[in-house]
N, C-alpha and C positions, 0 to 999 in steps of 0.2 A: 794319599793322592790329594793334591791341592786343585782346587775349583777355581780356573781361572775367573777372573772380575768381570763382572756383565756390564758388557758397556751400551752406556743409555743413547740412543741415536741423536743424531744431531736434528736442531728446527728445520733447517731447512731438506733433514730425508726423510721428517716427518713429511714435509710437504710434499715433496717429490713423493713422496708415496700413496699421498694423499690424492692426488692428481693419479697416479696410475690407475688408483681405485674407482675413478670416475667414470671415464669411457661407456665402459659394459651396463653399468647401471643407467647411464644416459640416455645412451643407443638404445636400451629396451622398452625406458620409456616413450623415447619420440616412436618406436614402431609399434607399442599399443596403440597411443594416441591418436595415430595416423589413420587407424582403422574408424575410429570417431570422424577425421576430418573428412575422408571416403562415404560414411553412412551417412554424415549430416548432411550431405548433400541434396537428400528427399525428406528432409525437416525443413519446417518452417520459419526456422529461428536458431542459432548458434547455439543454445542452450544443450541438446544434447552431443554434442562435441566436447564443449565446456565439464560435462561431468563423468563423459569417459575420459579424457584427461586428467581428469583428478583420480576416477580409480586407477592410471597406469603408475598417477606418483606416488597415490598409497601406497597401493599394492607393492611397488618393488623396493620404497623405501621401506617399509615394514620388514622387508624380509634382510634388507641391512642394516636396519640397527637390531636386529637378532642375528646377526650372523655368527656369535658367538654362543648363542641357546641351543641345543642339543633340537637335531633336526624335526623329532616330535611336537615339541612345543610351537614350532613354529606356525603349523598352518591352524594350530585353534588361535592364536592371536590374530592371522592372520583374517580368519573369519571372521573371528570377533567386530575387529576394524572394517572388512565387508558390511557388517549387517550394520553399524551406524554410519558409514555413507552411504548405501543403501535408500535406509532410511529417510536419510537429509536430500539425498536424491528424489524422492516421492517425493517428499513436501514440498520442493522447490516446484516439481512439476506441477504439482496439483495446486499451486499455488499460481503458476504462471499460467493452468488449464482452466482458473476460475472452479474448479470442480468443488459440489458442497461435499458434508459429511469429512468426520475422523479420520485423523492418518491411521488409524486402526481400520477403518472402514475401508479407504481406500488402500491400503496394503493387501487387504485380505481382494479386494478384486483386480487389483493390478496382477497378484500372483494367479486367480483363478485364469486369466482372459489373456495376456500378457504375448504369449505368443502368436493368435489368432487375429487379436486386433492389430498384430501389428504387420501380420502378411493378409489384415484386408482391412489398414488403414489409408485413405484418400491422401493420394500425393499432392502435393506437400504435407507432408505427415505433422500435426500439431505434437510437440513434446508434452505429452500426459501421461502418469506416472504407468501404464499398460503398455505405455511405447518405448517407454526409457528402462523398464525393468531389468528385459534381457539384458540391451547393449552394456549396462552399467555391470553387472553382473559378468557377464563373457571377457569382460575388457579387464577387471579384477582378477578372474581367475588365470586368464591367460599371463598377467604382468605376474601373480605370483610365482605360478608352473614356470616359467621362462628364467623368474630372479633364482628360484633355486636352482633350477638346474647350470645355469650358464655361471653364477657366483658361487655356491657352495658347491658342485660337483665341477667346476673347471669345466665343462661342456658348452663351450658359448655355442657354436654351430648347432648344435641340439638345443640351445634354450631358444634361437630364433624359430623353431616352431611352432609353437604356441602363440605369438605375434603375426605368426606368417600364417596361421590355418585362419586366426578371428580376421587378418585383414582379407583373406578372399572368403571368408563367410560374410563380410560386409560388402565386399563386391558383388556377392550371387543375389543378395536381398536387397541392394538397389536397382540391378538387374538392367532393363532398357530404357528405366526412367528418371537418365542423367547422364547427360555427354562422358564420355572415357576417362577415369579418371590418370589420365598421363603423368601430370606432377607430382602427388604424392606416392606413385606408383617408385617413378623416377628415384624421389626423393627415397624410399623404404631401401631402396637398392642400394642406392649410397653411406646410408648411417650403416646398414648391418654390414658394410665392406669397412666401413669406419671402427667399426668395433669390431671385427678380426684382425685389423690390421694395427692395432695399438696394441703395444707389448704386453705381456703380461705382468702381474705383482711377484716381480722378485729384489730380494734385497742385495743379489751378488751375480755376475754372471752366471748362467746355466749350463751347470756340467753335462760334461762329456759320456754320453752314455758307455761308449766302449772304451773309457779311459784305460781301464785295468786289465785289458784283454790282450791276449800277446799279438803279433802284429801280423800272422795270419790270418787269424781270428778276424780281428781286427780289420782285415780287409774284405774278407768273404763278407760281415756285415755290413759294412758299408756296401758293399757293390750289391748284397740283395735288398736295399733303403733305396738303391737310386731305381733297381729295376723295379723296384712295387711302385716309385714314383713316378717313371717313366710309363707303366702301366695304365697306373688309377689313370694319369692326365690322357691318355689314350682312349681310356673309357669315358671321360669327361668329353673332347672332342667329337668322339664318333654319335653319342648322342646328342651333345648339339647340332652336328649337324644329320640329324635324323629327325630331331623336334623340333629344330628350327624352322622349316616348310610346313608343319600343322601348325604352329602359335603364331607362324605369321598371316597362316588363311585366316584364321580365327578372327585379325584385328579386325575386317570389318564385317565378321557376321556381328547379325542382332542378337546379346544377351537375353537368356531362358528366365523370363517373368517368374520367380516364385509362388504370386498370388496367383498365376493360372490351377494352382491345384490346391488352394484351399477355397474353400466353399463361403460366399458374403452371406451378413447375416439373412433369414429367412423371415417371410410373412404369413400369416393365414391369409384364408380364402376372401374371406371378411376385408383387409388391405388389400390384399392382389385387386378384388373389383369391389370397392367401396360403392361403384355406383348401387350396388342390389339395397344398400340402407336408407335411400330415399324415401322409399315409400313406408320403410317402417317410422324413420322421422316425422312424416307428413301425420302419420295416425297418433303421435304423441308429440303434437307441435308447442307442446308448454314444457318437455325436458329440457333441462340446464346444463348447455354442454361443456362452455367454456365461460369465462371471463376475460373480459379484455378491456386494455388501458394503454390508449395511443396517444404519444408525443412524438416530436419533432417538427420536419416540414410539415405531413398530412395531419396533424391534431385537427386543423381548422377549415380542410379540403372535404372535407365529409367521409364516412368511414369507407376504408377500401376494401376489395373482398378477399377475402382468408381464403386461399386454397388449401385441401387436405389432400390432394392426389391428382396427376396425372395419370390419366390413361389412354394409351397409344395403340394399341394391339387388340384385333376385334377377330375373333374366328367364327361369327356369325352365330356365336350364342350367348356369348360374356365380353362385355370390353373388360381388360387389362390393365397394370398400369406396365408389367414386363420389365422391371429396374434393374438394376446390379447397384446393389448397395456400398458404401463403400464406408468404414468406420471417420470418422471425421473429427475436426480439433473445433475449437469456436469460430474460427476463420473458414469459409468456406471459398470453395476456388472462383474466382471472380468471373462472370460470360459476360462479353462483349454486348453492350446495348447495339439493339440494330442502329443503321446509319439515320440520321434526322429525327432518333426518337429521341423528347424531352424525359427526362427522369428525375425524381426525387427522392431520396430517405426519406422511409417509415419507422420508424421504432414502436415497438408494442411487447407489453408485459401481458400476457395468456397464463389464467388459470387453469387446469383443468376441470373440469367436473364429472359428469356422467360419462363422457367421449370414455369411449374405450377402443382398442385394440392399441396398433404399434404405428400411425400414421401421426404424424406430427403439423398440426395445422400452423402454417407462417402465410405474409402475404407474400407473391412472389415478387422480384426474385431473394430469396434469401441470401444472408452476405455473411450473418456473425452472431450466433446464438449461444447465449450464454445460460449458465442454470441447469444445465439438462445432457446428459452425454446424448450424439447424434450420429447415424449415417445417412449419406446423401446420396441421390445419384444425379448427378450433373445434368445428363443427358436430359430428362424430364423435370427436374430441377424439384424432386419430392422426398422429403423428409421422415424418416421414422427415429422413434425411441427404439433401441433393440430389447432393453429390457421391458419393453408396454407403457400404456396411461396408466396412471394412477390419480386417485382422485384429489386432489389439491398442489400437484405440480406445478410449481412455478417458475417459468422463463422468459427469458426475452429475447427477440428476435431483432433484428437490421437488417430491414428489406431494401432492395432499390427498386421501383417502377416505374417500368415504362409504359411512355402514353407515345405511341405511333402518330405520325402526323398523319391525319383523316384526310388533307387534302393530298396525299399519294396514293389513295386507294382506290380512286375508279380507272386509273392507268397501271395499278401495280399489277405484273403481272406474278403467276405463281412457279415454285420452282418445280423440279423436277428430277431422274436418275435416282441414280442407289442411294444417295443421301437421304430421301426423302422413301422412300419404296418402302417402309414400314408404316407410314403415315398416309398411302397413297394406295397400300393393299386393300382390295375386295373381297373378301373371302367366298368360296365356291357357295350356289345353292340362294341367292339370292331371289329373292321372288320376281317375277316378270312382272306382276304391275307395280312395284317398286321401281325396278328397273325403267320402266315404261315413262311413270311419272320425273322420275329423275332427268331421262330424254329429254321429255316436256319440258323441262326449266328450262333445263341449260340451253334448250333450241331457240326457245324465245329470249335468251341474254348472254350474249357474247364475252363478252366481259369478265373475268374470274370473280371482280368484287359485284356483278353485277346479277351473278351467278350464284353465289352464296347471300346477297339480299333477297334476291327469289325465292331462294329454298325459307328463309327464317318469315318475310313477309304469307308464303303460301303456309305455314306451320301457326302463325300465330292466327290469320285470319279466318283459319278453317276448322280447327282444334279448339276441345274446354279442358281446363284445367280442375283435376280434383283428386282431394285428398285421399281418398278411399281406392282409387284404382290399380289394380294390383301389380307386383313386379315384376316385370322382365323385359329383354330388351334384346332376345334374339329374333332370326329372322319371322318365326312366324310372328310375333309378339308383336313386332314392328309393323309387320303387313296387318292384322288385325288393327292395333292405333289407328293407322293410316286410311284402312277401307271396310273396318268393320259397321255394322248398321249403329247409329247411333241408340235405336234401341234394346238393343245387344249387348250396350257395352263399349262399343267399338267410337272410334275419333274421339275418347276423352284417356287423359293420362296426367303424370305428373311430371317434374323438371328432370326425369329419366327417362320416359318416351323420348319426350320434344328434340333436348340434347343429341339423346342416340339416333333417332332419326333425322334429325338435321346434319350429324356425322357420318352416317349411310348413304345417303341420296347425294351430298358434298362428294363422296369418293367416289358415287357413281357415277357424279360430273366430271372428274378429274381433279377435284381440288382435294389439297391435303389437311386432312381434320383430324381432330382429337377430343376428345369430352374430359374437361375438367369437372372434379368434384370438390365443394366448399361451401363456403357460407356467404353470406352477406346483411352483416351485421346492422340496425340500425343505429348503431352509434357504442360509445363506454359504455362498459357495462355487460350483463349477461349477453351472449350467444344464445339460441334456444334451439330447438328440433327444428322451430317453423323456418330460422335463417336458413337453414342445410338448399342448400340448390345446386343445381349440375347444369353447365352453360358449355357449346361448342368453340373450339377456338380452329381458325384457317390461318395456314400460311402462306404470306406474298414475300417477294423479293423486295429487301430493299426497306422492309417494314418492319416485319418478324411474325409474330403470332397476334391475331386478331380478335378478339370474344364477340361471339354474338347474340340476339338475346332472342330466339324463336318462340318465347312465350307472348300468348296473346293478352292484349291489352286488359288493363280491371273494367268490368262492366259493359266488354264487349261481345254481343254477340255472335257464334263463328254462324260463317255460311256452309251452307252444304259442300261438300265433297264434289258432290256432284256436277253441281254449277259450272265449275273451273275444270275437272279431268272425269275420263270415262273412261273406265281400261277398254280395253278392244276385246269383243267377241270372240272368244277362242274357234266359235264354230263360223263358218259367213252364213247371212240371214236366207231365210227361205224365198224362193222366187216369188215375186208378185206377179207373177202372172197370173188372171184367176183359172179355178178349177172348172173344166169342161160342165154343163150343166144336162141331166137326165132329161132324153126326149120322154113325154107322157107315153104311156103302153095303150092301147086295147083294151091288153088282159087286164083286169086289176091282180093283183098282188092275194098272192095267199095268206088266210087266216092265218093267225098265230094258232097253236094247237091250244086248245082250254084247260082245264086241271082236269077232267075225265080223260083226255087223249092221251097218248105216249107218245113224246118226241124221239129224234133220234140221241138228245144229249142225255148226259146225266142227270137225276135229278136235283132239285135245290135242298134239301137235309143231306144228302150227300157230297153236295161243294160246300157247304158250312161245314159240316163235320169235318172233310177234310182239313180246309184253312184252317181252322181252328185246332187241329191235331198238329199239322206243319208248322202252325204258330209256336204251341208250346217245344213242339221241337228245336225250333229256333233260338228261344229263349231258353231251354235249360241248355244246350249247346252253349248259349254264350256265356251264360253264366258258369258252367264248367270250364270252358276258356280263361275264364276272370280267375274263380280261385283258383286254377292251375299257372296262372300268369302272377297270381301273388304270392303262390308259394314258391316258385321259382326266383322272383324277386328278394324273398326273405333266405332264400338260402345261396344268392349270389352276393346280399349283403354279410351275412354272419358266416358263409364258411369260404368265400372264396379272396383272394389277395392277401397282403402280410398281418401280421397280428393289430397294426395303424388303422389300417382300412378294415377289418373286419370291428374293430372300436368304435368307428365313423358308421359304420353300415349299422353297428347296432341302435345308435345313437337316433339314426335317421326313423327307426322303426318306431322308436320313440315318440318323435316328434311327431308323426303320420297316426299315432294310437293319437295324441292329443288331438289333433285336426278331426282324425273321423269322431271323436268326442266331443265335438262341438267349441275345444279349446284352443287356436292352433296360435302358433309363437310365431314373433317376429323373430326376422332374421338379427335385426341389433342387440337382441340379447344375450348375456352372458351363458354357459354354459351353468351355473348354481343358479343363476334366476330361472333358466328353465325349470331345475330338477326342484325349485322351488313351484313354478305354477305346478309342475305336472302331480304334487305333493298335493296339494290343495286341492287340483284335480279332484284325484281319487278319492281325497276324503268327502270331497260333496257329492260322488258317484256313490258312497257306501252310504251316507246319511241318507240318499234318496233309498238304497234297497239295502235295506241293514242287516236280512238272511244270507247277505251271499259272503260272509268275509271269511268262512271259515272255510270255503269251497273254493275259492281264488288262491290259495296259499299265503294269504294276508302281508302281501312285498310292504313293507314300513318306509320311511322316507330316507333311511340309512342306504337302502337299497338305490334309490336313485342318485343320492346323493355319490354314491360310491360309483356309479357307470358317470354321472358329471365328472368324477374326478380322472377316471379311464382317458375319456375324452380330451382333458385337460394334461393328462400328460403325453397321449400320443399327438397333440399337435405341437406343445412346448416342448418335448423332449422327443423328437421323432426317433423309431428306431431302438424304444426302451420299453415300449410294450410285447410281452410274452404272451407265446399263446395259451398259456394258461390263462391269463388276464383276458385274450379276446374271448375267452371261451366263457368267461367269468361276466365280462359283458354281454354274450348273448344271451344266457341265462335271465340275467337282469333285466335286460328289454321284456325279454319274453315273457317272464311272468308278467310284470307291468302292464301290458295288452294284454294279456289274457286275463288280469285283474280286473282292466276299464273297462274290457267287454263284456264280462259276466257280470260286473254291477248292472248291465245296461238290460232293456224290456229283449225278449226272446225274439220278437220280431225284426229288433235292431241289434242285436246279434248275428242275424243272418243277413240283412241288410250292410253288417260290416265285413264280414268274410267275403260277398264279391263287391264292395265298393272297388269303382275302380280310379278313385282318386289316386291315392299310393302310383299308379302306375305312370302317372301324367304329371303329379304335382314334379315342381322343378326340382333341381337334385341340389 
């Protein structure tokens, strides 16, 4: 048998062939890519469009210059090729994000966070390597899945899905925030028609399937080819026009937000109402919180004040700040300066120092923060780290400020409706001479600005400031500042009174308030505890937001209370009329009976004895009330709610053994600094009575340290404490109090079993 001679194609059917081979490879790339042009849409910058297009050319040229490698091989090369553009993809980002630390570093948390941050990153989404991970990732795999199926398995219409599911999963994660995307829609339509409709790779016409079949045969298959075709197109039709009338309702509903069902990141209590750390500031007013170093316009304007929190939402026991966080790029979304207000950039480089939790102090409004990954929330325009302060953090901020023009404010008026209605709510239970007094303003000043100078002129002229005065700033707290005796206690507070009650009495005039919380620095250099201050801010039309400054002058004495308002008599006064006066008798009036006589009453060792029995009755009554009300307290913190809250409940017990100890914590403390005093605690409670340690079950400092860390993870990791751990916690507290207690004299042992501090201290 002779082998006929192989003959070598010619140039130009190399070419021709070459060309044929192109189409399909083309067409899958433009409809990866496409899926890039649709998501970049809620990016900041072309940059991630830019690098799923590179993985759709990777990936599908990869998979043909292997087309000749045994189908195995293919997709670990193709991975391979994945993980270093991948790679080069992070860097870029993290490069274009300003973000510090290792592309090791930042690999390993782009992969940790990658999804999350990116269905609750702030649109315009910045390209940071957490944001670009998936798409670069999804956009590879799809181009590979697609190149082999439609080029080595002949299955083009099957290889468009893979292109066609990542481009409406880029449609569903841009979602309603971005016009429709029509043209590349269009365009997707046309390339994948483009690529069915160019022939396929053959070197010779394509044979006849029923070439050799005899010519019966031969026609019953043809005529059951035309009837399955005549079918399918029948089924083709009829569901068009079936889903034709649902995809066209569809065009103008509103797209299903993906980020309504992930959750933004989360704050402690400590963030949510910063104002409660005033007063702890105020008592350690040499702590070193930040550093700061301002350039630009303001270097030379005198230093401007640092805000760390807005809060807007007061349910008449804790203002709030109520945010929806949103993950952020260094670019933050720009707000519109009110009308006629003058503004300048600020730049400032903030250290961190002692500042703890996850509030991120900038002046407002911020614009462009670099140094530091951030979430923001537009709406209140307040900042946090999601992953916390740290102490030596270093960023820089780019604020703009506005300065309102002051001569629009004795005409501006304020606004009003559901825009404002969370700035403008009362909450239920307010006290009637709050109420009262707030009347009192606003009756004597018509005027909104004239309205809110009232309230800060009657706050500073009639109030003292001081450091020692304790915290809180719900209703009753408010009314005690307000009308307490000044012997008592009462009309003296700190820049958390003054604030919240010029934020109260404002809403009870109708104006819209809010209490900011920050500093105000006296220049470069350290921040300390003493700058920490909280100031009321009102809104006018036309203006924007206002700050006002209700603290009383230095070295000015306040007038009484009184002087100026007097609540009204809840009862009306007794008549003046006078009392009818006794005509003189005749008779004189009978003796009193002597101590020989018997009257008709009891005798007196018998009304003393009584009293003095109903006395003690009364008092051990209350006293049994007390510890039946503490131990109900003790066992709605440690056994009731999730394994979280009964960690918190322990914790709380804790802190309340320290207090009746004569030790009690500030709220700005960390959770190990506590577990640190409460350590030192005990050891100077056992130095004092050195026979009681063996009777206490002698809790070591492991012991606390170990419920600090309880605590520490059911607020960072909510939802990861077991109830074996709360049970592990209650244990802990529990010994620890009944440690401080039994070092303590027998007499203040019982003294501590019905104190009834624990039941009133604030929660």
């Amino acid at each position: 048998m002779v082998t006929p001679p192989r003959v070598e194609p010619s140039a130009d059917g190399r070419v021709a062939r070459a060309l044929r081979a192109v189409p399909v490879p083309a067409a899958l790339i433009v409809l990866v890519a496409l899926s890039g042009v649709v998501l970049g849409r809620v990016y900041a910058d072309p940059l991630l469009t830019r690098l799923m297009a590179g993985a759709a050319v990777g990936s599908v040229l990869v998979s043909v210059a292997a087309r000749r490698l045994p189908s195995w091989l293919v997709a670990p090369l193709s991975v391979a090729a994945l993980a270093g553009w991948t790679l080069l993809s992070l860097r870029l980002a993290a490069a274009h994000a300003a973000l510090p630390g290792g592309l090791g570093e930042v690999t390993a948390d782009a992969a940790r966070n990658a999804i999350p941050r990116l269905l609750t990153a702030m649109i315009p989404v910045e390209p940071a390597p957490d944001t670009v991970l998936v798409p670069v990732v999804a956009a590879w795999l799809a181009g590979l899945t697609a190149a082999e199926v439609a080029l080595r398995a002949g299955r083009v219409l099957l290889g468009y899905l893979p292109p066609a599911l990542l481009y409406a999963g880029a449609l569903y994660v841009v979602g309603p925030n971005a016009d429709p995307a029509i043209g590349p829609t269009v365009l997707f339509a046309a390339v994948a028609a483009a690529g069915l409709a160019t022939p396929g790779r053959r070197d010779g016409p394509a044979p006849d399937p029923v070439a050799g079949l005899s010519p019966a045969v031969r026609a019953a298959v043809r005529l059951r080819l035309v009837a399955a075709s005549a079918a399918g197109l029948a089924v083709v039709v009829a569901l068009a026009a079936l889903l034709a009338p649902v995809v066209a309702a569809q065009v103008d509903e509103r797209p299903v937000d993906p980020r309504r069902y992930v959750e933004p990141p989360r704050v402690e209590s400590l963030d949510e109402n910063p104002l409660i750390r005033i007063s702890g500031w105020a008592l350690n007013p040499d702590q070193r919180l930040l550093d700061v170093r301002t350039s630009g316009g303001a270097a030379g304007d005198g230093s401007p004040r640092i805000r760390l929190a807005v809060l807007s939402d007061y349910d008449g026991v804790t203002w709030r700040v109520g945010a929806t966080y949103r993950n952020a790029g260094r670019i933050l979304p720009a707000a519109e300066p009110a009308p006629n207000a003058a503004t300048d950039e600020v730049r400032q480089e903030i250290t961190v120092g002692d500042l703890t939790g996850r509030l991120l102090p900038a002046v407002p409004t911020p614009r462009e923060v670099t140094g530091a990954r951030v979430a923001y929330d537009p709406a209140t325009g307040t900042l946090i780290r999601p992953e916390g302060l740290a102490p030596g953090l270093r960023y820089e901020v780019s604020s703009v400020r506005e300065r309102p023009d002051a001569n629009l404010l004795p005409t501006a008026n304020v606004p009003a409706g559901d825009e404002v209605a969370r700035v403008l709510r009362v909450a239920d239970g307010a006290p009637e001479p709050v109420r009262r007094l707030a009347t009192q303003l606003a009756e004597s000043n018509g005027a909104p600005y004239a309205r809110a100078d009232a309230i800060a002129t009657f706050l500073a002229e009639h109030y003292r400031v001081t450091a020692d005065a304790p915290s809180g700033h719900a209703y009753p707290n408010l009314a005690f500042f307000l009308f307490g005796p000044r012997n008592g206690g009462g009309q003296r507070g700190t820049s958390e009174q003054f604030a919240a009650a010029f934020a109260v009495l404002g809403r009870l005039a109708g104006l819209p308030t809010r209490v900011v919380v920050g500093f105000e620095p006296k220049g470069d250099g350290p921040v300390r505890a003493a700058d920490a201050y909280a100031w009321p801010e009102v809104l006018f039309d036309g203006v924007g937001w206002v700050p006002f400054d209700p603290m009383p002058r230095p070295d000015s004495e306040p007038r009484p209370v009184e002087e100026d308002f007097r609540p009204q008599p809840e009862d009306p006064p007794p008549s003046e009329v006078p009392a009818p006066t006794e005509e003189p008798s005749a008779t004189p009036p009978a003796a009193a009976p002597g101590p020989g006589r018997s009257g008709g009453g009891l005798g007196t060792p018998v009304l003393v004895g009584g009293g003095a029995g109903g006395l003690l009755l009364v008092v051990g009554a209350v006293l049994a009330v007390l510890v039946a009300m503490r131990r109900r307290l003790t066992r709605s913190r440690l056994d009731a709610g999730d394994p979280g809250e009964r960690v918190a409940g322990a914790w709380r017990e804790l802190t309340d053994a320290l207090r009746l100890a004569g030790h009690p914590v500030g709220p700005d403390l960390a959770a190990a600094e506590v577990a640190e005093r409460a350590r030192r605690t005990l050891a100077e409670a056992r130095a004092a009575r050195p026979g009681e340690d063996a009777a206490t079950g002698d809790p070591d400092g492991a012991a606390v340290d170990e419920l600090a860390g309880l605590l520490n993870q059911a607020g960072f990791a909510p939802g990861s404490v077991t109830p074996e751990q709360a049970e592990r916690a209650a244990r802990l507290s529990a010994g620890f109090a009944d440690a401080l207690r039994t070092a303590r004299s027998r007499w203040r042992q019982v003294l501590w079993t019905v104190h009834p501090g624990p039941l009133r201290w604030r929660r």
